[in-house]
C-alpha positions, -999 to 999 in steps of 0.1 A, spaced: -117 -124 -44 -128 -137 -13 -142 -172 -14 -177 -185 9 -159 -218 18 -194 -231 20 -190 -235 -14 -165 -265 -16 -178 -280 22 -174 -318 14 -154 -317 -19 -123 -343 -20 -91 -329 -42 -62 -354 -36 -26 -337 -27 0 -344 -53 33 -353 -28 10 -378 -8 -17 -390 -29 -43 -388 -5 -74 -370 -1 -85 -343 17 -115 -312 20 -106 -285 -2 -116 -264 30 -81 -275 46 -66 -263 23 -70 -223 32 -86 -234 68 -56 -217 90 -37 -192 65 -44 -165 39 -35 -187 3 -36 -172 -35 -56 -199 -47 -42 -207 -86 -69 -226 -105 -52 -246 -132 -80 -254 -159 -54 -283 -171 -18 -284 -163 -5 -291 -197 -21 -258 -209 6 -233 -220 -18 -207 -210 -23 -221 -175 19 -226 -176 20 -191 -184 -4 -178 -158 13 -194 -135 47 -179 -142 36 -146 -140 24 -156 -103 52 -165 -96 76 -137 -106 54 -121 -71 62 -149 -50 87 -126 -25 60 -98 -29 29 -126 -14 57 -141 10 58 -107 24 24 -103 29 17 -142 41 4 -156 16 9 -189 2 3 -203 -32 -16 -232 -34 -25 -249 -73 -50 -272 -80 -56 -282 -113 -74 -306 -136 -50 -342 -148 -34 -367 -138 -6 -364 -108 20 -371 -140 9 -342 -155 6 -320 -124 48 -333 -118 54 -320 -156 36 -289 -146 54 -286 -114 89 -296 -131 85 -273 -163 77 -240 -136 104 -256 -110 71 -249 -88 76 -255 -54 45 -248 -36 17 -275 -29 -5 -288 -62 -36 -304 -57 -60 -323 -82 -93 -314 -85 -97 -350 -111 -136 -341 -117 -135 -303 -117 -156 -298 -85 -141 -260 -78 -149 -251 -114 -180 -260 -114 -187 -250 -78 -176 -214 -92 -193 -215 -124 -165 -213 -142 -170 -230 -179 -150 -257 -195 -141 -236 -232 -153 -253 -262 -128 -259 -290 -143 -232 -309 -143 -209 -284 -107 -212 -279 -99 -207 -319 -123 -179 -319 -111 -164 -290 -73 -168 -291 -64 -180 -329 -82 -159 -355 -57 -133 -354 -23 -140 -363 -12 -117 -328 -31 -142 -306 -16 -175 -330 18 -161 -327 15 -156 -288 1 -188 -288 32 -201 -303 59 -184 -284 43 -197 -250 48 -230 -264 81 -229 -268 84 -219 -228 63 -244 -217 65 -274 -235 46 -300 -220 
């Protein structure tokens, strides 16, 4: 998906390494990037997504792409997220969820979530297994 940078014009995510702020904009302004939203980066769904990007890395390389993540948490949690995927690509946060909501993209409700993903024993047992890969 191609993305109207209008969009995000003016929104401040702060860059994990140096802690400071900058326009989302910047971030994709002079090369092609796989943007990886990361709802909340303790998820093991969002761990899991992640890792599956990742086994394409050489694949994206090859086609000049970089992998860029910002996520919703605290810069501790994005250097769990980052140490439990030995992710070496730059993470921002996005602390108030400004992409998400620029996109429309809606915060799941609890009982979404168990409706969704838990109330078959497939989806719980999936559920499981992930955890045990990403533990954080």
């Amino acid at each position: 998906m191609t993305l109207r940078s209008s969009i995000f014009r003016g929104m401040q995510v702060m860059e994990l390494e140096s802690g400071s702020a900058v326009e989302a904009t910047t971030i994709w302004a002079d090369k092609k990037v796989l943007l990886l939203l990361v709802r909340r980066f303790g998820c093991v769904f969002c761990q899991h997504q992640t890792s599956l990007v990742l086994r394409e890395e050489e694949v994206l390389k090859r086609h000049n792409y970089h992998i860029v993540a910002v996520g919703n948490g605290t810069p501790d949690q994005a250097r769990k997220f980052k140490d439990a995927l030995t992710f070496t690509h730059p993470i921002y946060i996005d602390s108030d969820s400004q992409m998400f909501k620029a996109l429309s993209m809606p915060r799941w409700s609890f009982w979404y979530i168990l409706r969704t993903f838990f109330m078959s024993s497939t989806n719980f047992s999936i559920g499981r297994g992930l955890m045990k890969d990403y533990p954080n």
